[in-house]
N, C-alpha and C positions, 0 to 999 in steps of 0.2 A: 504494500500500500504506500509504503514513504515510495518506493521508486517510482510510482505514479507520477505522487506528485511532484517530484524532483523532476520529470521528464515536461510534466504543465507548467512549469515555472522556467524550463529552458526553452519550450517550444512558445511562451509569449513573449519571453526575452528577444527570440528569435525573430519573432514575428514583427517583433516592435522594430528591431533593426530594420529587417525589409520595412517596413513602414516608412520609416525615416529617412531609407535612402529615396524611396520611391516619390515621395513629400519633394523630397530636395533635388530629385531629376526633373520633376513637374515644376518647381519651380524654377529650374535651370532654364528651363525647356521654355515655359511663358518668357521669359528676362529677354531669350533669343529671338522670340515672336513679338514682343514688343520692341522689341530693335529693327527687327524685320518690318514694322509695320510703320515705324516712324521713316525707315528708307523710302516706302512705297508713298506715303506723304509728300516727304519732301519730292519724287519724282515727280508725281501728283502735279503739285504746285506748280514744279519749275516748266510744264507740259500746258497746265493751266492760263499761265504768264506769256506762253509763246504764243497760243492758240489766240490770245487777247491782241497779240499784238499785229498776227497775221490779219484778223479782225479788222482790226483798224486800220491795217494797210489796205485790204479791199474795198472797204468804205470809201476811203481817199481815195482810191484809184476811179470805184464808179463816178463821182464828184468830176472826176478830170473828164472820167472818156462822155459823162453828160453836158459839160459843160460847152 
């Protein structure tokens, strides 16, 4: 009976580890996705800014070829 429970006391210890590692891959693993996410942002943006400015070169340009 004690070896039981010797054996439930090492298999939640155990557990807790994988637990713990598992915790701290998933959070590893968010940390990389939020990094990941702030790149696709920033490309975002900088795609954004372009498309604005192609924008308003076309604008100018109908301006010319109507006038």
């Amino acid at each position: 009976m004690k070896k039981d429970h010797l054996k439930n006391t090492t298999g939640k210890e155990d557990n807790m580890q994988i637990g713990e590692n598992t915790f701290l891959k998933l959070r590893q693993e968010k940390e990389k996705i939020k990094e990941e996410l702030d790149q696709v942002k920033i490309q975002r943006d900088i795609a954004l800014r372009k498309q604005n400015k192609l924008l308003d070169l076309v604008k100018q340009l109908r301006k010319i070829i109507e006038s």
